[in-house]
C-alpha positions as CSV (number, residue, x, y, z in Angstrom):
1,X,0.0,0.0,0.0
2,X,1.6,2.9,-1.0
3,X,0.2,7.0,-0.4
4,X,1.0,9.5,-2.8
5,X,0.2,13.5,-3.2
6,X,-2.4,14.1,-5.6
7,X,-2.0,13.5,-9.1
8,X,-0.3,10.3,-8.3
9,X,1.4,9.0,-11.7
10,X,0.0,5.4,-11.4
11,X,-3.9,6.5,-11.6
12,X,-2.9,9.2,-14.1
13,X,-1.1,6.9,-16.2
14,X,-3.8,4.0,-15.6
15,X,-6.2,6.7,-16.3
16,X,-5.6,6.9,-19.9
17,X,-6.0,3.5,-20.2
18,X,-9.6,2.9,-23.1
19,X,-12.8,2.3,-21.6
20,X,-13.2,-1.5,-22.7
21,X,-16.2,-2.3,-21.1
22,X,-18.8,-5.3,-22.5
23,X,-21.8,-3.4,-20.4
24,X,-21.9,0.1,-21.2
25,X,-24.3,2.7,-19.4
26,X,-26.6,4.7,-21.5
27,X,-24.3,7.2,-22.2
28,X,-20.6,6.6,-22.1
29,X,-19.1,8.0,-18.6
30,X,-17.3,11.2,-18.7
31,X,-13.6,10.9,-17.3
32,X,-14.1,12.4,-13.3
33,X,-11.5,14.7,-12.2
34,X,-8.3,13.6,-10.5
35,X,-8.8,13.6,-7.2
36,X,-7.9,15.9,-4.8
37,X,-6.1,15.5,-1.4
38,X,-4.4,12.2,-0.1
39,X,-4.4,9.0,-2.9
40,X,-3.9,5.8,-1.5
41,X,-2.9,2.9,-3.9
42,X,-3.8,-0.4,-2.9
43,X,-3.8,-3.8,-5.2
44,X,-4.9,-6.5,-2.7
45,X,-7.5,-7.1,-0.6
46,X,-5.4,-7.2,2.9
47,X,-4.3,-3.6,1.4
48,X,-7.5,-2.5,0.5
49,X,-9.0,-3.5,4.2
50,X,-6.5,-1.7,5.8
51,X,-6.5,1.5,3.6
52,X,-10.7,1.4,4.5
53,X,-9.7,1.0,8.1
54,X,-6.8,3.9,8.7
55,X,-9.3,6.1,6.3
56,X,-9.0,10.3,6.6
57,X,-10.8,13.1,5.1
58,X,-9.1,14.7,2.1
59,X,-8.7,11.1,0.7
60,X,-9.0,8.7,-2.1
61,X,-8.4,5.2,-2.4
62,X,-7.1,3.7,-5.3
63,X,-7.5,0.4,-6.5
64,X,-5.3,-1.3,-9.1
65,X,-7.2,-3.3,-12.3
66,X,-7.6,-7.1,-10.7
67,X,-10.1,-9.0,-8.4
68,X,-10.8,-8.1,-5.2
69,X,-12.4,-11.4,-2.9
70,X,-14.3,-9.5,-0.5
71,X,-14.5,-11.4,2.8
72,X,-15.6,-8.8,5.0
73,X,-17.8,-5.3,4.3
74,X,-16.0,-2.4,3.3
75,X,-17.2,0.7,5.6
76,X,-16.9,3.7,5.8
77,X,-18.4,4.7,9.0
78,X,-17.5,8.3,11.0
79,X,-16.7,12.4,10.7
80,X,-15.2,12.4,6.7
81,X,-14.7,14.9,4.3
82,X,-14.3,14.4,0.7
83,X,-13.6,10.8,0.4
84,X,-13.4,8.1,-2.4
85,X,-12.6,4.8,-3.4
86,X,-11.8,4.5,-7.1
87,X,-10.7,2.3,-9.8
88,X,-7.1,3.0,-11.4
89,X,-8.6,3.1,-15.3
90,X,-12.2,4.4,-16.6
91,X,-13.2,0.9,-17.2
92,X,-15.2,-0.4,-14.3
93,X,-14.6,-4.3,-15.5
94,X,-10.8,-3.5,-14.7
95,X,-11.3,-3.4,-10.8
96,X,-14.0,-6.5,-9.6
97,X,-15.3,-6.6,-5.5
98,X,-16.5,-9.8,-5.3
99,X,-18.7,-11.0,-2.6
100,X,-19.6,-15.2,-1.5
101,X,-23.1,-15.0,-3.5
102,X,-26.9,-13.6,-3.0
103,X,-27.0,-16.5,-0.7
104,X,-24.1,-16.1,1.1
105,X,-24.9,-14.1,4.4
106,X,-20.6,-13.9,5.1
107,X,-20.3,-10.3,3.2
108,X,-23.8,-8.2,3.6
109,X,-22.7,-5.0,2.1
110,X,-20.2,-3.9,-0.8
111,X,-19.4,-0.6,0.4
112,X,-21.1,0.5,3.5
113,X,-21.2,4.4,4.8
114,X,-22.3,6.1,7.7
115,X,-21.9,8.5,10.3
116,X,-21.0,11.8,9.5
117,X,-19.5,11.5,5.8
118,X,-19.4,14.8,3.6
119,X,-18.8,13.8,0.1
120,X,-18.3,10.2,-1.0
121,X,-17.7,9.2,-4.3
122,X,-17.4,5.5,-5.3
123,X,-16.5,4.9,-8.9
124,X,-14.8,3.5,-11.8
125,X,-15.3,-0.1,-10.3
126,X,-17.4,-3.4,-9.9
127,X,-19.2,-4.2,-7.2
128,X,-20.9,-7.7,-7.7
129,X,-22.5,-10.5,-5.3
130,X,-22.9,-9.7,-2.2
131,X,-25.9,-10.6,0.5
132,X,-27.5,-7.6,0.4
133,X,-26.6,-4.3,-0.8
134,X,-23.6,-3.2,-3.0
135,X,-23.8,0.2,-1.9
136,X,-25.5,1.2,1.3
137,X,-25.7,5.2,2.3
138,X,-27.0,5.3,5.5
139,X,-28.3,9.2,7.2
140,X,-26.0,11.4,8.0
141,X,-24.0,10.9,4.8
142,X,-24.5,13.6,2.3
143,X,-23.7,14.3,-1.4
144,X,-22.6,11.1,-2.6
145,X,-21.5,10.5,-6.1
146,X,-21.8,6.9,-7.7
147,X,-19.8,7.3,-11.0
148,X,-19.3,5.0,-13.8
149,X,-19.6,1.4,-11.3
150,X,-21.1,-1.8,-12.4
151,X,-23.1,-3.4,-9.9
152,X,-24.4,-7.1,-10.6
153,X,-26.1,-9.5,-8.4
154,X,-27.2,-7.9,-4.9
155,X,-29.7,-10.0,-2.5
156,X,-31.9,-6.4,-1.9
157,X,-31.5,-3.3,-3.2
158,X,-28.2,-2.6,-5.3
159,X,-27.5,0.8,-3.8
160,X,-29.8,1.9,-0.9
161,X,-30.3,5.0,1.1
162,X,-31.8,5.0,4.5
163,X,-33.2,7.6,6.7
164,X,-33.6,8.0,10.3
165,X,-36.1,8.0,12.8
166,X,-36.0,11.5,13.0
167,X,-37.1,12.0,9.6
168,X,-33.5,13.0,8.0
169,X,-32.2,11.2,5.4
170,X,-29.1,11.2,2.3
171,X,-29.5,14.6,0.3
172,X,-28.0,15.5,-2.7
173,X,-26.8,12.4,-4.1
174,X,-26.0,11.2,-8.2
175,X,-26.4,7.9,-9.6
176,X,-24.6,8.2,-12.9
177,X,-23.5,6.4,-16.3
178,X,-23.8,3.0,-14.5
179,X,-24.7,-0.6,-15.1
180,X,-27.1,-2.0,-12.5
181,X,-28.2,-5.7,-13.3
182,X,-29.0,-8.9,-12.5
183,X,-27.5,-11.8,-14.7
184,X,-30.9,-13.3,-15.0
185,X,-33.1,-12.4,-12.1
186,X,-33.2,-10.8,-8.0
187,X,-32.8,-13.6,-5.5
188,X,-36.7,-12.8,-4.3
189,X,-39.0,-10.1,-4.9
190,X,-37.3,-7.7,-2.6
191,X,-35.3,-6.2,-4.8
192,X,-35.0,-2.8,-6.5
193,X,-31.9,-0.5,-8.1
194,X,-31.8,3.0,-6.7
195,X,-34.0,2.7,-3.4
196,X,-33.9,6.1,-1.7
197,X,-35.5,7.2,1.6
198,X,-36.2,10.5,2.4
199,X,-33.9,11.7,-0.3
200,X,-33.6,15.3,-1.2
201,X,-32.5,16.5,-4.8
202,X,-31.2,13.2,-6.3
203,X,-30.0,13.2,-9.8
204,X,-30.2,9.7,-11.4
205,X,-29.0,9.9,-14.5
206,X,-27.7,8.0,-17.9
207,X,-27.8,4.6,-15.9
208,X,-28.6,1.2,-17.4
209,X,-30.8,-1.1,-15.4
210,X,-30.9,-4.4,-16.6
211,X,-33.0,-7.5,-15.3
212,X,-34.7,-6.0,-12.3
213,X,-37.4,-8.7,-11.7
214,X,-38.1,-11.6,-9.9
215,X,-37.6,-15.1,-10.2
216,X,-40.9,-17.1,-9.8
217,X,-43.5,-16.3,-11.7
218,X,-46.6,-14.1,-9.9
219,X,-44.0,-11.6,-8.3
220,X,-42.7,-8.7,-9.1
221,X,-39.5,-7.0,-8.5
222,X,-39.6,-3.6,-6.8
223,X,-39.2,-0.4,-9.2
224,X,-35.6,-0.1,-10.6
225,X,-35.8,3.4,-9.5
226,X,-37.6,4.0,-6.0
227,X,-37.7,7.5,-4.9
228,X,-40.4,7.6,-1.6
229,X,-40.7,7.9,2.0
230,X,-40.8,11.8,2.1
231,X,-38.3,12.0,-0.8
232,X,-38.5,15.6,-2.9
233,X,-37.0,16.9,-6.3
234,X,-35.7,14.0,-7.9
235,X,-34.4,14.1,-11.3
236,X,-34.0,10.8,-13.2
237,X,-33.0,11.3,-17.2
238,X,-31.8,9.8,-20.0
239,X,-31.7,6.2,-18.5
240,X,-32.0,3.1,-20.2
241,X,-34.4,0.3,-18.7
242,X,-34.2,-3.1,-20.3
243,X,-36.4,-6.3,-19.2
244,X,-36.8,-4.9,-15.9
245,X,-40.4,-5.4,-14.4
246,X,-41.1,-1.7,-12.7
247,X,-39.1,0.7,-14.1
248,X,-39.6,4.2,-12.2
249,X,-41.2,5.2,-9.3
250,X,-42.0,8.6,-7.5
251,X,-44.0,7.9,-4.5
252,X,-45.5,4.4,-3.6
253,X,-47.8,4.7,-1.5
254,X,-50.5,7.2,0.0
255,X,-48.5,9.4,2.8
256,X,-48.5,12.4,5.4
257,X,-47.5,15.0,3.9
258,X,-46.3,13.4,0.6
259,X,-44.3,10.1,-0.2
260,X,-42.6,12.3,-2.6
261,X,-42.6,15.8,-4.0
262,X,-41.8,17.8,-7.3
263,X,-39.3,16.2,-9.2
264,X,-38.6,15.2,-13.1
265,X,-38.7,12.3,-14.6
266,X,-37.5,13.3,-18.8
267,X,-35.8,11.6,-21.2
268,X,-35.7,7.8,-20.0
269,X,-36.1,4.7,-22.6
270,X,-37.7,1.4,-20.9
271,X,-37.8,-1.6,-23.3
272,X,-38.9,-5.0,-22.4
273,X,-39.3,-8.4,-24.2
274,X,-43.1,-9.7,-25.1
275,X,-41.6,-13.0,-23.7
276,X,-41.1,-11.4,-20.4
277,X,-43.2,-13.0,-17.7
278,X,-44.8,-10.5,-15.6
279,X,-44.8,-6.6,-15.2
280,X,-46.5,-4.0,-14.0
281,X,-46.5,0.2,-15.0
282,X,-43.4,1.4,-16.3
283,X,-43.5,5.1,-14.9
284,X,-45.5,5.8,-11.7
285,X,-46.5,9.0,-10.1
286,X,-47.5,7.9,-6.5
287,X,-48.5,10.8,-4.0
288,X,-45.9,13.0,-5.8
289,X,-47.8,15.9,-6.4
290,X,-46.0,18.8,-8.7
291,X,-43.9,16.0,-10.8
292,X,-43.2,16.5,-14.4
293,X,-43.0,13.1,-16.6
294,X,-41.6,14.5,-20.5
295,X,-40.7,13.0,-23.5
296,X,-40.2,9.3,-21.9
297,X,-39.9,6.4,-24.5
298,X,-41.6,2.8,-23.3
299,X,-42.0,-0.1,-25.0
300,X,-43.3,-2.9,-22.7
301,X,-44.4,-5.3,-25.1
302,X,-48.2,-5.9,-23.4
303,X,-46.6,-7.1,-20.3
304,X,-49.0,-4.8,-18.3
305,X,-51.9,-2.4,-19.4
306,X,-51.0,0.9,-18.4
307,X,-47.2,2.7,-19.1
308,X,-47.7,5.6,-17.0
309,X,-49.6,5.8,-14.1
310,X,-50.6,9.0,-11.3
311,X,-52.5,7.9,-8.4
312,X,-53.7,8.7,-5.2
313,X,-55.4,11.9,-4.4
314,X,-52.8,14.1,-3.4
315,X,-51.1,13.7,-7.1
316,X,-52.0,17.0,-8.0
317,X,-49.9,19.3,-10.3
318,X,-48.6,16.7,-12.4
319,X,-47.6,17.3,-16.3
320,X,-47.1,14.1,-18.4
321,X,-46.4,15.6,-21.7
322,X,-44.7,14.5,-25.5
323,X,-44.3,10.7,-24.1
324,X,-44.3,8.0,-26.8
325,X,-45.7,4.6,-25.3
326,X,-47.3,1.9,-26.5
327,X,-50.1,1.7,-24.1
328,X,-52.4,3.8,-21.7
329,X,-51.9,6.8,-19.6
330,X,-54.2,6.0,-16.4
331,X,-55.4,7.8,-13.5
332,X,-56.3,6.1,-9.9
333,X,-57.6,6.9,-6.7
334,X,-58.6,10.6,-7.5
335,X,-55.1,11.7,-9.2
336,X,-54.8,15.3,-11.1
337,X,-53.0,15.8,-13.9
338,X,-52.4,17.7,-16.9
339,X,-52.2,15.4,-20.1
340,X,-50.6,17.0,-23.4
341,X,-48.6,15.1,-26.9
342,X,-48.6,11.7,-25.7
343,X,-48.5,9.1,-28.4
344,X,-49.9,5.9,-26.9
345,X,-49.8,3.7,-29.8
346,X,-46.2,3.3,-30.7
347,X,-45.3,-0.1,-32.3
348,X,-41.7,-1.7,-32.3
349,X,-40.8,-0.8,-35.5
350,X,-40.5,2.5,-35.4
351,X,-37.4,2.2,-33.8
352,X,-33.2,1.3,-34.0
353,X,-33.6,-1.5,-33.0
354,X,-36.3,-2.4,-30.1
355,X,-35.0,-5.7,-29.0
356,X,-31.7,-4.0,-27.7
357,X,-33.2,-1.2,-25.7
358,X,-32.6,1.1,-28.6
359,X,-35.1,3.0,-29.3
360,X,-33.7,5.8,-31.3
361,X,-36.4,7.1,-33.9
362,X,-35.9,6.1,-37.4
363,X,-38.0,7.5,-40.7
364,X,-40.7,5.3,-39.8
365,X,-41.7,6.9,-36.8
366,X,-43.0,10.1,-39.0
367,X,-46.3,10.8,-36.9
368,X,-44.0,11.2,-33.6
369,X,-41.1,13.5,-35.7
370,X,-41.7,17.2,-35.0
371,X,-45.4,16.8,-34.0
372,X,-45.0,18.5,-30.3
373,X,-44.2,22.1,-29.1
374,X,-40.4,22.2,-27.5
375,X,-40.6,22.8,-23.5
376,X,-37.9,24.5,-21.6
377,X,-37.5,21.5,-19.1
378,X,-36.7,19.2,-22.3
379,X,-33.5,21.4,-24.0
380,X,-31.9,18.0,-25.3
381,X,-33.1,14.2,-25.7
382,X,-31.5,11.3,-24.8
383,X,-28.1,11.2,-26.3
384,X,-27.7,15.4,-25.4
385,X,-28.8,16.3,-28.9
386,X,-30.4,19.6,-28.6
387,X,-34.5,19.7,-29.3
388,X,-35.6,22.8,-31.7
389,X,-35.8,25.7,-29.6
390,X,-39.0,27.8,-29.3
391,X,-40.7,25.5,-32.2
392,X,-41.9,22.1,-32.3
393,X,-40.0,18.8,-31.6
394,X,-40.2,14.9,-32.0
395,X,-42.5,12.5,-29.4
396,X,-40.4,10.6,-27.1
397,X,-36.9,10.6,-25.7
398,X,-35.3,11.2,-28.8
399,X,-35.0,13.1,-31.4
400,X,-35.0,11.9,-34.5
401,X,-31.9,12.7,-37.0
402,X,-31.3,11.5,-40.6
403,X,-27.9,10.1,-39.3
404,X,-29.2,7.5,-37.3
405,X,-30.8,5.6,-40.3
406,X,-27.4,4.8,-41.3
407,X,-25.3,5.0,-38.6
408,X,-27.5,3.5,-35.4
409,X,-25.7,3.7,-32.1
410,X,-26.0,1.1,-29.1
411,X,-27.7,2.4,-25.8
């Protein structure tokens, strides 16, 4: 284990390693800073136990490419500021934590923080088969970042923020240009991808989720994205959802004041399979009054009847506008919205190429291509291509360009 000053040559020089990964996000990861403070390079697991053990504020642990055999939870647990734990390269496939198993109660947690901690960021890394939770914020942690990772394979939620009984919870946190899967399905039903509690002014964004569902048939996974529990001003954009079983959720159930509040949910393509067994509403608008739901792309294949649903009576304030579905918008339990541009018919082959998540427009989707007035909350689509400005623009979370019927690119 060795510590360096910032800008320690063997992350910058690992740093400019390509980004080779097999499962790529939904929009390739942008390279983070260097890091600031205190670098601590570690390349074994002994190494990397006692660099989380000795940790400071002001510093950053470094892991070298190679597989890491977790035997014990990784915390991060007291009074920090500004810490990290990194892969060397951009490639999160380079740097593997590797836990017993969903089954295997030995390792719970990935990465577990709590206490007082100011500014975490975990990234550039694997976290993958653990009993529980790769990632675990608990209250009292603020402004995490959760850059570029690859979880696969958690028992529960894959990264999960708790609150506590005083009502506080994990503000200001990012979920970003990450893979978040199962290889086939969750161990149980009790599963989802981002579960927050009582989470202020998240940003989930350019994520791929991937097999959130359930194993038996007659169950359902929880929502990919779970934003409740007194949760406010979420964004989640330009995500990719494929053969997951609930896709996004603000709000789940009917509470005092409001399981959730405000917040945007713009931009996100959900595909899954006709095969798929089981499903329920892609987008759901729970007791979160004053939420916007624009330009959203969803293809669920007739796995449930609605794609976007508002319920419950305090939903009030909502917009669900320029959203191309193939299926119903539905109110329940007294919900208000305002409905505008939707296109509820959309069929698979209007699309890239449906069957891979893509679902960039191609010529065939003509009566969704500059049908809809532009809105400021929707500058760019998708791939951050701008949207006309101050005219009309295309249905859906993209927009459609003559380049992609001959050059299509993979979510």
């Amino acid at each position: 284990m060795h510590v360096l000053k910032p800008l320690g040559l063997a992350f910058a020089v690992l740093g400019m390693l390509p980004n080779l990964s097999t499962a790529a996000p939904a929009r390739p990861a942008p390279p983070l800073p260097l890091p600031s403070g205190f670098i601590v390079n570690v390349s074994s697991e002994p190494e990397l136990l006692a660099a989380m053990a000795t940790l400071a504020s002001n510093t950053t642990i470094v892991l070298a490419p190679g597989t890491y055999r977790l035997r014990k939870t990784l915390y991060i647990n007291g009074t920090f500021t500004d810490v990290g734990i990194r892969g060397a390269t951009e490639n999160p496939d380079d740097v593997v934590l590797i836990g017993p198993g969903m089954t295997d109660g030995s390792v719970h947690f990935g990465v577990w923080v709590g206490g007082n901690v100011q500014g975490v960021t975990i990234a550039n890394l694997t976290i993958r088969d653990v009993f529980r939770h790769p990632i675990v914020l608990n209250a009292g942690t603020q402004s995490p970042l959760i850059h570029n990772v690859r979880l696969v394979n958690a028992g529960q939620q894959f990264v999960k923020s708790n609150p506590n009984p005083a009502g506080g919870g994990v503000d200001n946190g990012i979920v970003e240009y990450s893979v978040i899967e199962y290889d086939s399905t969750s161990r149980d039903d009790y599963t989802n991808g981002v579960d927050v509690h009582t989470g202020r002014n998240w940003i989930i964004r350019h994520n791929l989720f991937r097999n959130i569902r359930a194993p038996k048939a007659g169950t359902l996974a929880g929502p990919a994205i779970l934003m409740w529990n007194g949760s406010a001003n979420t964004i989640a954009e330009g995500n990719t959802f494929i053969n997951c079983q609930r896709e996004i959720a603000f709000g789940l159930v009917t509470r005092t004041p409001d399981d959730h509040r405000g917040g945007m949910i713009r931009n996100n393509v959900i595909y899954r399979d006709p095969s798929m067994a089981g499903g329920d509403v892609g987008i759901g608008v729970f007791d979160s009054p004053n939420t916007q739901v624009l330009h959203n792309t969803i293809i669920a294949s007739g796995t449930y009847p609605s794609r976007i649903e508002y319920r419950f009576p305090d939903t009030t304030g909502v917009v669900i506008a320029n959203n191309l579905l193939d299926g119903a918008i539905q109110s329940r339990d007294g919900a208000l919205a305002t409905i505008a541009g939707n296109v509820i018919s959309a069929a698979r082959t209007l699309f890239q190429d449906a069957a891979a998540g893509d679902l960039r427009l191609t010529a065939a989707a003509a009566a969704s291509i500059t049908k809809v007035p532009a809105t400021a909350e929707c500058p760019v689509d998708f791939d951050g291509d701008p949207r006309p400005p101050g005219s009309v623009t295309d249905v859906g979370a993209d927009e459609y360009r003559l380049r992609e019927a001959t050059a299509p690119r993979a979510p």
